[in-house]
C-alpha positions in Angstrom: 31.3 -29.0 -208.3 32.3 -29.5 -204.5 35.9 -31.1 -205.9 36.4 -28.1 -207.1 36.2 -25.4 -203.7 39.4 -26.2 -202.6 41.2 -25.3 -205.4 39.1 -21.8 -205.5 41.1 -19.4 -203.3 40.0 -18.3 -200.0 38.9 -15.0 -200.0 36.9 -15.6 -203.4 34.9 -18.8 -201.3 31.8 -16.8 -200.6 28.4 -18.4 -200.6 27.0 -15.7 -203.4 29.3 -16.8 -205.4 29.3 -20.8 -205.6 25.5 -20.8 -205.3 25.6 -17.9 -208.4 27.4 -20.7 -209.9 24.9 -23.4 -209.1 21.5 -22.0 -209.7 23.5 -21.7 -213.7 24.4 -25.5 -213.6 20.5 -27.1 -212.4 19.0 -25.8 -215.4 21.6 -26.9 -217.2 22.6 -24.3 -219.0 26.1 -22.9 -219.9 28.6 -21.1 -217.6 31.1 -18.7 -218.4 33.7 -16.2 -216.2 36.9 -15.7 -215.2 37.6 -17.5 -211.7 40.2 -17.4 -209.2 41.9 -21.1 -208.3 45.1 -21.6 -206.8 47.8 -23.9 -208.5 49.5 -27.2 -206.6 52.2 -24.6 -205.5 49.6 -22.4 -204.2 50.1 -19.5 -206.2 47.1 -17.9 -207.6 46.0 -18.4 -211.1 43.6 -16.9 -213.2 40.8 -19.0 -215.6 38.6 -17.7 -217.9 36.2 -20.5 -219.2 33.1 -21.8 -220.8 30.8 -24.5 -218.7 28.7 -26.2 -221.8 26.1 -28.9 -221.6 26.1 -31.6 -224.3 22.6 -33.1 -224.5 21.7 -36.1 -226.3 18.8 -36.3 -228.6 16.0 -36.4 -226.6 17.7 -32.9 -224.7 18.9 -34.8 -221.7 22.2 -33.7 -221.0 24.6 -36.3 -220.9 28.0 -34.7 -220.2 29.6 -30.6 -219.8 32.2 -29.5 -222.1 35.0 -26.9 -220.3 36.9 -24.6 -222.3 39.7 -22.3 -220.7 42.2 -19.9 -221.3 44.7 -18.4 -218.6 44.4 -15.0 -217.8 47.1 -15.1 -214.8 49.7 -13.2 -217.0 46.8 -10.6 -218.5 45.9 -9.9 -214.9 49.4 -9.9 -212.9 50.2 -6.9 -216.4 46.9 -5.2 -215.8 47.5 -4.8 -211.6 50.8 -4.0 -212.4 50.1 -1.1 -214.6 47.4 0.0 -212.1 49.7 0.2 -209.5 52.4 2.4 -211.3 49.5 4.7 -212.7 48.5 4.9 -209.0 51.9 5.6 -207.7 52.6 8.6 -210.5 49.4 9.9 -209.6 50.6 10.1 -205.9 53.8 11.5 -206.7 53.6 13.9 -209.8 51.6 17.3 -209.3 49.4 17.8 -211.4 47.4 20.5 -212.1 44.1 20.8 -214.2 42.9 24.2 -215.4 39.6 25.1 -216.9 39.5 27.9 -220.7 39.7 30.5 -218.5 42.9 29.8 -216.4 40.7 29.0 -213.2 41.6 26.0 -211.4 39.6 23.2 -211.4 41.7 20.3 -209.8 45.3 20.1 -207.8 46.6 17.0 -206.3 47.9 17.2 -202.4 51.3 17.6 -203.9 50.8 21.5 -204.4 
């Protein structure tokens, strides 16, 4: 667990977070999430995986499985998209009116 803080990205090291993390691995039971790690050229990616004990037969565990996916592009599209919905939002007026013509909502453009 500890080889794997530096490759978590700064601003996501908090100490909720990594010991959230923990308390789920001493029971030993399975982890899953999307976390934020940066690559060897330090550009941020995105992971969403699956933490799963394998225990033998007496229920010890005796290794953890790891299953992920990268979500990096999903992400990157998704901020994208919220930033062009934001930016029409600030520059298109808009006006919202109720049945009876009365106006319920303007945005600063008007």
């Amino acid at each position: 667990m500890l080889r794997l803080i530096p490759l978590i990205s700064v601003d996501v090291r908090r100490p909720c977070s990594i010991n959230a993390s923990r308390k789920s691995w001493l029971p030993c039971e399975h982890l899953s999430g999307a976390s934020r790690l940066l690559r060897g050229n330090v550009q941020e990616a995105w992971l969403r995986s699956i933490v799963q004990p394998v225990r033998d037969s007496s229920g010890r565990v005796s290794y953890f499985t790891t299953h992920s996916s990268d979500l990096t592009r999903t992400i990157e599209n998704s901020r994208e998209h919220e930033n062009l919905i934001e930016a029409l939002q600030r520059s298109t007026a808009v006006i919202e009116f109720n049945l009876n013509g009365q106006v319920l909502t303007a945005t600063s453009v008007f």
